[in-house]
C-alpha positions in Angstrom: -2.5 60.0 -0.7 -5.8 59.0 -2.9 -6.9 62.3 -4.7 -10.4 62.9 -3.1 -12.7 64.9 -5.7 -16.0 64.3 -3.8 -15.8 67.8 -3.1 -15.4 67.0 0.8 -12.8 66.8 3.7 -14.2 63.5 4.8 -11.9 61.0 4.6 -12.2 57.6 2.8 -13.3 54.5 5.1 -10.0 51.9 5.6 -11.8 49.1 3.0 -11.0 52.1 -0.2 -8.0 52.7 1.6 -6.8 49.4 1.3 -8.3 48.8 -2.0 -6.6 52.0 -4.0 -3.8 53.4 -1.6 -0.1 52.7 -3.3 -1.4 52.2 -6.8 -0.8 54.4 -9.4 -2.1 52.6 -12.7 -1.2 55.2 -14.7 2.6 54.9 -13.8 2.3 51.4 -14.9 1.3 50.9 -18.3 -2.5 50.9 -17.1 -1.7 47.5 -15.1 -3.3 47.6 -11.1 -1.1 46.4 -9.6 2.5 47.8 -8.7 4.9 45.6 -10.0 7.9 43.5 -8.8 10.6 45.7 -8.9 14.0 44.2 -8.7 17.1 45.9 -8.5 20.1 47.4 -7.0 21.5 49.4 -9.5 19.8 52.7 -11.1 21.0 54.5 -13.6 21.8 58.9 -14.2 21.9 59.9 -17.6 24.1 62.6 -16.8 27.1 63.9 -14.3 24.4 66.7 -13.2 22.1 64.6 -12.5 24.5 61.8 -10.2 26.3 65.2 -8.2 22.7 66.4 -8.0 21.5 63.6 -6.8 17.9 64.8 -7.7 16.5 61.5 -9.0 13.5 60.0 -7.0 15.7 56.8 -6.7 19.5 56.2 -6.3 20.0 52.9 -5.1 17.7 49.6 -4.9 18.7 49.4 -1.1 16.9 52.8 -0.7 13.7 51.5 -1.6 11.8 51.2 -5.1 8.0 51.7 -6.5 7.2 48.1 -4.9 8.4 48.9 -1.3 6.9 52.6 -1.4 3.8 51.3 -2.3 3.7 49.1 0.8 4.5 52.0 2.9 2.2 54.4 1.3 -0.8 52.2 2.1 0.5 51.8 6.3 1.6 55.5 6.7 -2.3 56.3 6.3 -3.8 53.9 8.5 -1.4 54.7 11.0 -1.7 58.2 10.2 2.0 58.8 10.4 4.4 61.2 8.9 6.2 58.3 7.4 6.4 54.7 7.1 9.6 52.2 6.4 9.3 48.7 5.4 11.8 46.2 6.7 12.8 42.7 6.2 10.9 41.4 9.6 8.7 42.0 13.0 12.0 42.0 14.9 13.9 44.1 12.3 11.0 46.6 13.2 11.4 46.6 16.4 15.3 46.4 16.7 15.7 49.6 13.9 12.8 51.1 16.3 14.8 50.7 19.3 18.3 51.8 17.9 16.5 55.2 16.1 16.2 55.8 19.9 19.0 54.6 21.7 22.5 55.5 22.1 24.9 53.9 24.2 24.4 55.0 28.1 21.3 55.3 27.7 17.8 53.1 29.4 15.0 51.8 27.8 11.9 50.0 29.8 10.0 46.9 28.0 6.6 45.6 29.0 7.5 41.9 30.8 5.1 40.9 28.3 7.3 41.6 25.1 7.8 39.3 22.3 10.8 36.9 23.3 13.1 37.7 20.5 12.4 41.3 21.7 13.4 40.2 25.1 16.9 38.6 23.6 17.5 41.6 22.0 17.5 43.9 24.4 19.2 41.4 27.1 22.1 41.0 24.8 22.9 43.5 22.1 21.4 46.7 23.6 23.2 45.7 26.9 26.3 44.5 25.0 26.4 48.7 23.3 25.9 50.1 26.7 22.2 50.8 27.1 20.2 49.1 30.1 17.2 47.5 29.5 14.8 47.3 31.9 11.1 45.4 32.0 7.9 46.8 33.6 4.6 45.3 34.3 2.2 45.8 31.2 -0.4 46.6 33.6 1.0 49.6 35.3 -0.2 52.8 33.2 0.7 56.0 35.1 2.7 53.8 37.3 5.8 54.1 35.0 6.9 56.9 36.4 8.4 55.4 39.0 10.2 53.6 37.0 12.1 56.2 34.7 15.5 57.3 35.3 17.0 60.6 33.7 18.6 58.4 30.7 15.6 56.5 29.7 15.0 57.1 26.3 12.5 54.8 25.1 9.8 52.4 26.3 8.6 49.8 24.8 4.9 48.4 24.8 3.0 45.8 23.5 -0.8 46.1 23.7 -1.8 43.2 23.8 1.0 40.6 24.6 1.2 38.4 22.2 1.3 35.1 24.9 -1.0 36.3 28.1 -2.9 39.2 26.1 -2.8 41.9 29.1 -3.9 45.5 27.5 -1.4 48.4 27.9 -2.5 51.8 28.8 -1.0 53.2 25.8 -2.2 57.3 26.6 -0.5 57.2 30.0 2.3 55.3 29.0 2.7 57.9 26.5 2.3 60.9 29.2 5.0 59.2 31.4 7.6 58.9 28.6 6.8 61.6 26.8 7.8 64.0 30.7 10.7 61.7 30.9 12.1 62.9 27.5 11.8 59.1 26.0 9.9 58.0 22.8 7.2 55.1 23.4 7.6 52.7 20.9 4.1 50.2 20.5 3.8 47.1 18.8 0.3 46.5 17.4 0.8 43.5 15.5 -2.2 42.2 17.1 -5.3 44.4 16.3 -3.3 45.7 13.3 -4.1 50.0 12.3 -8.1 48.5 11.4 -8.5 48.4 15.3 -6.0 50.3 17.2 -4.1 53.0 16.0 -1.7 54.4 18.8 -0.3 57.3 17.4 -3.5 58.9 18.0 -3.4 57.7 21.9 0.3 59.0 22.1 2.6 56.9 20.5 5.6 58.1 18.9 6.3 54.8 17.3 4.3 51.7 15.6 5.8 49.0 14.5 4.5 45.2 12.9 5.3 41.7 12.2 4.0 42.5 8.7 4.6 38.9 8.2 1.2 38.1 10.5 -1.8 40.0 9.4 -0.4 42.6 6.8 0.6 39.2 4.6 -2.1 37.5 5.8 -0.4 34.0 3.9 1.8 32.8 5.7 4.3 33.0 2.8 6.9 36.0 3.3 8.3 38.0 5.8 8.3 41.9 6.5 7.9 44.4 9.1 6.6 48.5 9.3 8.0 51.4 11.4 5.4 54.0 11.2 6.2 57.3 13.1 5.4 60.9 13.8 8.0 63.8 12.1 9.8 64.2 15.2 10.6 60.9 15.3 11.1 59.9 11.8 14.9 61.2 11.5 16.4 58.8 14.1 14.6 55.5 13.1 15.6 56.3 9.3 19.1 57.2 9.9 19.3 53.3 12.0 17.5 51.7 9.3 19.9 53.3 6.6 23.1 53.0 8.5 22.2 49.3 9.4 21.1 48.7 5.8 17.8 47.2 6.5 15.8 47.0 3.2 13.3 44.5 2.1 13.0 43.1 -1.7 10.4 44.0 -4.5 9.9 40.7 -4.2 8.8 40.1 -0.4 6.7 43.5 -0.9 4.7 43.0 -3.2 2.9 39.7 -1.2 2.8 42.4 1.7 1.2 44.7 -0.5 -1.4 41.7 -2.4 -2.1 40.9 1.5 -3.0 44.0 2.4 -5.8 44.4 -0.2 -7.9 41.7 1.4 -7.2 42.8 5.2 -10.3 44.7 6.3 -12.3 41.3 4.5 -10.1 38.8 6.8 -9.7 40.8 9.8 -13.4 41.0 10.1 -13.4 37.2 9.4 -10.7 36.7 11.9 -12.1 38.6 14.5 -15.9 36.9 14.4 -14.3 33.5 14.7 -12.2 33.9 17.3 -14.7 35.6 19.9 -16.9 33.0 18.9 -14.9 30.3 20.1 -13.6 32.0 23.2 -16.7 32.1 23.9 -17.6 28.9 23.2 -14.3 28.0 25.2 -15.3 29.5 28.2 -18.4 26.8 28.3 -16.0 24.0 28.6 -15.2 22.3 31.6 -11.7 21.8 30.9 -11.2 25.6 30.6 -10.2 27.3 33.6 -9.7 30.8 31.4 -9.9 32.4 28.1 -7.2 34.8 27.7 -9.1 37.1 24.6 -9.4 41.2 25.5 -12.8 41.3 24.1 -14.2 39.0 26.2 -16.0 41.1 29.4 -14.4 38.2 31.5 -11.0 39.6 30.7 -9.4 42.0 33.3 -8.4 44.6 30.7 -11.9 44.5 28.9 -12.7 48.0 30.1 -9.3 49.6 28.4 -10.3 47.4 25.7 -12.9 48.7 24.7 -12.3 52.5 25.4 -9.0 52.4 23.0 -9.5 49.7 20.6 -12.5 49.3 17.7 -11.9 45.6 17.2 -9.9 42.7 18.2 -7.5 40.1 16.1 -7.2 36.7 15.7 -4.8 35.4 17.8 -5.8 34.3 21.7 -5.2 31.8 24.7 -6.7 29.5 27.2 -6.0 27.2 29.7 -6.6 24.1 30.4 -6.9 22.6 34.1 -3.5 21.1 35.4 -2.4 18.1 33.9 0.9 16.2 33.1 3.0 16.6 29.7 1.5 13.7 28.7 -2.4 15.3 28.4 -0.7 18.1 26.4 0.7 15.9 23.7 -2.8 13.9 23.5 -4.1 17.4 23.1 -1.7 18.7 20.6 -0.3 16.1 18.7 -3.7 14.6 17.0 -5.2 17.8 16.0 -6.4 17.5 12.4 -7.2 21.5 12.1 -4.9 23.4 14.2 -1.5 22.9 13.6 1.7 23.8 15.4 3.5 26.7 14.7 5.1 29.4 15.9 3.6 32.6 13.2 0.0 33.5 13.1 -1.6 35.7 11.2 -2.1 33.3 8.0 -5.5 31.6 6.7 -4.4 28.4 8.8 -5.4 27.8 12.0 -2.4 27.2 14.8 -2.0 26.0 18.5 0.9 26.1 20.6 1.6 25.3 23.8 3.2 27.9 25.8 5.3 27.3 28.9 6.5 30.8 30.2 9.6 30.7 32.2 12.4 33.0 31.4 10.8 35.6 29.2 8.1 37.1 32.3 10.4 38.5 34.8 8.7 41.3 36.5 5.4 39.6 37.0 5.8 35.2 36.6 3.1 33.4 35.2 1.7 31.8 38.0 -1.5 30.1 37.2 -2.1 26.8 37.4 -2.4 24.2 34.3 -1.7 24.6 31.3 -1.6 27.2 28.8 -2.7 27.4 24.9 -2.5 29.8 22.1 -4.6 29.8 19.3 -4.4 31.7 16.1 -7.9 30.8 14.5 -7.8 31.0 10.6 -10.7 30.6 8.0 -12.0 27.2 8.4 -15.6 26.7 9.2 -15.9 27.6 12.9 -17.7 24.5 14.0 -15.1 21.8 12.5 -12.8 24.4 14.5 -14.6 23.6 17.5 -15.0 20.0 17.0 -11.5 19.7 16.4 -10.7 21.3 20.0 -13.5 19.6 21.7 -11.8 16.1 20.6 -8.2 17.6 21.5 -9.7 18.7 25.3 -11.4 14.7 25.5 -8.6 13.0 24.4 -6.8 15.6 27.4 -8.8 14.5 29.9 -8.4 11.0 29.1 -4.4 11.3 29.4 -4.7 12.6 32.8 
């Protein structure tokens, strides 16, 4: 926690946050930034001290002044008891789930879920004995139909990372919460800047720390961030699956997240300008972005988040697999790729199939994603108004 002397409760805005949380100069020789610690063996000077066990570190896999400074810097914009870094976004999710689960026991995911999520849960949850279930992201209060006496965790992602519907994250909360399960969110999207839901309800956050937290495109890492009744459980998975990530890969989590208020901000203005710009073209049947008042969800958009991320998708009016390569496969801006979160802009076409169960994608043509980075919006824009000609011409 950063000392405040300003002789006042209030608490420091997220930029300071950013800017001073996990750094202890002082504890460094006077250098700002935490260093690189690498290392898996630490050393007790005596046989008091190794039965005692009392030193602040045992064992690199336990963590070290690198990763703590990570989680320092999370745990207060999530406002959680705790925070643990691991080695990816699916790590976070999978320790998540197993702090939770035990075999016997159900767990309900929103049909929206990240895939690997989805293959996760469809083969090594089911594999231990737990049933995994999927529910529409739009239900809310309608979960409770859906719970069973065993169902010890739900899942949500608000929004989905491919069709971008909004959760009702305080309901979904309510409903598990009188079931006896945790709810477990995933806000990789908006990132703890713009959502937080811990305060709506949550028990659980979790990231691809890899996407905005880096911010580079360069390393991969994921967060757990819970509340104290949940902490022992996702620790004791973490531990016992010996999940730990390396000085190494956090410290570019931690150089990312000095600069993420600056390039979420930047993120954010680009990418509702062109949705909106997309929404003007004639190729464009819909713009998938929550902050958009054309979006379905825009109303619980706007009453539980205070910003919106990056990362979005359209489509495009129906047209063979040939229009989508003439689309795709000339773009000189957007590249393909399946991260986001980076300075780079990306596009990917998405064909949903087996990974929306509950709810199939049923609208017609053809569907986009787009991750818009830092390059000047209007070559962005000229670079998609070529890709959407050179579409139409293929049709």
């Amino acid at each position: 926690m950063i000392e405040n002397d300003r002789g006042n409760n209030a608490p420091f805005s997220v930029e300071t946050v950013l800017t001073h949380q996990g750094r202890v100069p002082d504890d460094q020789f006077g250098f700002v930034n935490t260093p690189v610690y690498r290392g898996s063996t630490v050393l007790f000077k005596t046989l008091d001290d190794l039965e005692a066990q009392r030193q602040r570190f045992l064992y690199g896999r336990a963590g070290n002044p690198t990763t703590e400074s990570v989680e320092a810097v999370i745990t207060e914009l999530e406002g959680a008891y705790r925070t643990r870094l691991v080695p990816s976004g699916l790590a976070a999710v999978t320790v998540a789930l197993l702090g939770c689960l035990k075999a016997g026991d159900d767990v309900l995911l929103t049909d929206s879920a990240y895939e690997p999520t989805r293959a996760f849960a469809d083969g090594f949850l089911q594999q231990m004995g737990v049933t995994a279930r999927y529910y529409d992201p739009r239900i809310g209060a309608g979960l409770a139909d859906l719970m069973r006496p065993n169902t010890r965790a739900v899942l949500a992602e608000s929004p989905g990372s491919l069709t971008f519907e909004v959760q009702d994250i305080p309901a979904l909360a309510k409903v598990a919460h009188a079931g006896g399960a945790r709810l477990i969110v995933d806000n990789s999207w908006a990132s703890p800047l713009y959502h937080q839901p811990l305060k709506l309800g949550a028990d659980i956050v979790v990231h691809a720390a890899t996407k905005m937290f880096v911010g580079h495109s360069d390393a991969f890492a994921g967060t757990i961030s819970t509340t104290e009744e949940s902490w022992r459980g996702v620790e004791s998975a973490r531990r016992l699956l010996g999940f730990f990530t390396s000085g190494d890969e956090a410290f570019l989590v931690a150089r990312g997240l000095r600069t993420l208020a600056i390039r979420m901000k930047e993120h954010q203005a680009r990418a509702l300008d062109i949705a909106s710009w997309l929404e003007q073209q004639p190729e464009v049947t819909s713009v998938l972005h929550p902050a958009l008042p054309s979006h379905p969800d825009h109303a619980l958009f706007k009453r539980d988040f205070t910003g919106s991320g990056s990362l979005f998708a359209f489509v495009l009016a129906p047209a063979p697999r040939a229009s989508v390569a003439a689309f795709v496969d000339k773009l000189q801006l957007f590249s393909m790729g399946y991260s986001w979160g980076g300075y780079e802009s990306l596009c990917l076409p998405v064909v949903l199939g087996k990974n929306r169960t509950v709810r199939p994608w049923s609208a017609p043509g053809n569907l986009f994603r787009v991750h818009i980075g830092l390059e000047g919006v209007d070559d962005l824009k000229a670079d998609l108004g070529a890709a959407m000609e050179r579409y139409a011409r293929a049709r």
